[in-house]
C-alpha positions in Angstrom: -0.7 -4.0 10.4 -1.1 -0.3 10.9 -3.6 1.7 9.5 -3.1 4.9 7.6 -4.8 7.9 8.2 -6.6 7.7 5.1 -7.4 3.7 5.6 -9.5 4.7 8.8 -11.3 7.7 7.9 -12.0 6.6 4.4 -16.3 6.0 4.2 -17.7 2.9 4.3 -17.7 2.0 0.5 -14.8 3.2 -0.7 -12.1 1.2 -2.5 -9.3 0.0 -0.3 -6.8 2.6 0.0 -3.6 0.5 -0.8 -2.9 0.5 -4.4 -4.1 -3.0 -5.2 -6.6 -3.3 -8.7 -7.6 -6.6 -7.1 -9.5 -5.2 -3.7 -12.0 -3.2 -5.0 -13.9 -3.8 -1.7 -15.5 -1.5 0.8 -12.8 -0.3 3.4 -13.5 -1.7 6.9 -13.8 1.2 9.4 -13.9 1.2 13.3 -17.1 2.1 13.9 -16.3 4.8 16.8 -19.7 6.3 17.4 -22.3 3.5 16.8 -25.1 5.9 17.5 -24.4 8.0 14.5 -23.4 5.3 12.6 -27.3 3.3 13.3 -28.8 6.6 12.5 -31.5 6.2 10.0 -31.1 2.3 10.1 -32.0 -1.0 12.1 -29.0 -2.3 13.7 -30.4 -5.4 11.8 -29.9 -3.8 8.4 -26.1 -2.5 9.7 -25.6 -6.1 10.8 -26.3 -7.2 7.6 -24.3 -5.1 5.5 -21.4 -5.3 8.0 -21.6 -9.2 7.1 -22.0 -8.9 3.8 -18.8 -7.1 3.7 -17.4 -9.9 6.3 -18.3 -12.1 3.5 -16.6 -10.8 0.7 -13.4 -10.0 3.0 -13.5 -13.7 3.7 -13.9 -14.8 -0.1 -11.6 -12.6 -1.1 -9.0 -13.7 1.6 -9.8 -17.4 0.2 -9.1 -15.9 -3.5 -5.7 -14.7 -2.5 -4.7 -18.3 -0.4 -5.0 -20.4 -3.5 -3.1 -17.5 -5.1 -0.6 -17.5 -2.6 0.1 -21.4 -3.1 0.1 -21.1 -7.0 2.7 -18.7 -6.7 4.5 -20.5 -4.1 4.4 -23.6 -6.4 5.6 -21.9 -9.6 8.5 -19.5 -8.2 10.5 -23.2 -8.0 9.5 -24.5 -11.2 11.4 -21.3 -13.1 14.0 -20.6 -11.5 14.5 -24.4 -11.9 14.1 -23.8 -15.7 16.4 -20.6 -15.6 19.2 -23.0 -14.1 19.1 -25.2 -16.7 19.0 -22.8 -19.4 22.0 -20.6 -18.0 23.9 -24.5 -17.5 23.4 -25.0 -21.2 24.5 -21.0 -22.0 27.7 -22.1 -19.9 28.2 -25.9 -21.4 27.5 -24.0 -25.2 30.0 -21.1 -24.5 32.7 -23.9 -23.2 31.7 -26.5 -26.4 31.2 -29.1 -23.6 28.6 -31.7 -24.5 25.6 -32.0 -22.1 23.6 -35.1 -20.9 20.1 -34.4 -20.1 17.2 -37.0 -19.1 13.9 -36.1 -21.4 11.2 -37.1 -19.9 9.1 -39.1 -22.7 6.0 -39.6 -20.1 5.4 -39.6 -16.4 7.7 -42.1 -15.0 10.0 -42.5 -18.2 12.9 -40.6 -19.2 15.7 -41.4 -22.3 19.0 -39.8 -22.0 20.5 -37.7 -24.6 23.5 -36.4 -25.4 23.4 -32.9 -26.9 26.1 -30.1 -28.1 25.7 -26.8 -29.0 22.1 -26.5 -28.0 21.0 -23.0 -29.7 17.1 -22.6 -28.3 14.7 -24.3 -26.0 11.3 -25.0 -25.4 9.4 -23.5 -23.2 5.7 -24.1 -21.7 3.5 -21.1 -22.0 0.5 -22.6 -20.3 -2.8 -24.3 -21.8 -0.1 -27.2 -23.5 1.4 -24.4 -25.6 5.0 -24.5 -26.2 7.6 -21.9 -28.0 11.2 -22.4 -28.7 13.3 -19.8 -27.7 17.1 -18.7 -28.5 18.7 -19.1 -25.0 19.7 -16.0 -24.1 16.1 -14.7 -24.8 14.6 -17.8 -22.8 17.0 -16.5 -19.9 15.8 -13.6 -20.4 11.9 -14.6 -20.0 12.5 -16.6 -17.7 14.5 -14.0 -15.8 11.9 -11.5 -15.9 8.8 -13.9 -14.9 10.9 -15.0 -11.8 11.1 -11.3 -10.9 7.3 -10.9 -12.1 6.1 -14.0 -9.8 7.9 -12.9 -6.3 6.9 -9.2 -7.2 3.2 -10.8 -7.1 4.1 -13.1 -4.0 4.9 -9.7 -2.0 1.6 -7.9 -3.7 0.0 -11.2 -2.7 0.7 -11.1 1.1 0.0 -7.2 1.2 -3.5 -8.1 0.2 -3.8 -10.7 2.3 -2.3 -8.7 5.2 -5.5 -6.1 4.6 -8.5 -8.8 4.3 -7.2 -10.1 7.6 -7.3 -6.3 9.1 -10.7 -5.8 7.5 -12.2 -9.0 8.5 -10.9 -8.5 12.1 -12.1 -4.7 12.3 -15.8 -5.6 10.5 -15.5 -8.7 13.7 -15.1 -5.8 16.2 -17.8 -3.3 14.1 -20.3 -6.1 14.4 -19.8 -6.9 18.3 -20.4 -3.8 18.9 -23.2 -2.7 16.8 -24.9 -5.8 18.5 -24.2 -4.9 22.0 -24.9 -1.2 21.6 -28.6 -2.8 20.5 -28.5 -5.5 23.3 -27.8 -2.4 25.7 -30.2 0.1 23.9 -33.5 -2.4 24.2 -32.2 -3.6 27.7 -32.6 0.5 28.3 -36.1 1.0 26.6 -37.7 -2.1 28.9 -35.8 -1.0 32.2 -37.7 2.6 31.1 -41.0 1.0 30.3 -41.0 -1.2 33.4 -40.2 2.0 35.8 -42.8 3.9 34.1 
């Protein structure tokens, strides 16, 4: 992924330049000078912080996984939901009567024959359920299939950044560490010589 202007000058710190409430992280920058950037500091204490912030790229890339496969398993379940409710719009507008399986536990399920079917129920979550008319529990249903791939997309944006960040704070650490490696490898070459 390609990163703005304004994604890699941004100071270490900053919120994450692209739009999301959810990473309110410190940006990862390329650390192009690590001389200035280990000025007043140990490259210990940068190596710390820059894995701190490896840390919480890392958590948060978990976060957005799990998030990732919720969304992944609900985006079937409605528009499941939607196709039955616009089948029994169409089957109520042509005063057909429609057999449906209701599932009285796990493993069971009765059949029913039903005509003009008016509303349905709908699970809101935490064993709620509402009834609806059905062209408002199209409608619902509708706009939460829209609401859950609009989140998917969000979703792999994010996830797109923490991977970017992760890698670049990788690339900041390697290097911080070798500048050091280089730097006492320098001072004992000096000391030695002397």
């Amino acid at each position: 992924m390609e990163k703005t202007a304004e994604e890699s000058t941004s100071p270490e710190g900053s919120p994450a330049p692209n739009g999301s409430e959810m990473l309110h992280v410190p940006t990862a920058v390329f650390i192009e000078d690590v001389a200035a950037y280990l000025e007043g500091r140990t490259a210990d204490e940068a190596i710390k912080q820059l894995n701190d912030n490896y840390q919480n790229y890392k958590l948060i890339e978990q976060e957005l996984q799990q998030s990732r496969l919720r969304l992944i398993a609900k985006i079937p379940e409605i528009q499941k939901a939607l196709t039955a409710v616009d089948m029994l719009m169409k089957k109520q507008e042509e005063g057909q009567e429609v057999v449906l399986d209701f599932g009285l536990s796990e493993q069971v399920f009765a059949k029913a024959m039903v005509k003009d079917v008016s509303s349905v129920g709908l699970w809101l979550g935490a064993d709620v359920m509402l009834e609806y008319p059905l062209e408002e529990a199209r409608q619902l249903l509708a706009t939460n299939l829209q609401n859950a791939k609009n989140q998917l997309e969000g979703n792999s944006k994010d996830l797109d950044i923490m991977k970017d960040f992760s890698t670049t704070t990788e690339v900041s650490i390697a290097r911080v560490y070798n500048f050091d490696v280089t730097r006492k490898r320098s001072m004992k070459e000096g000391k030695a010589a002397g």
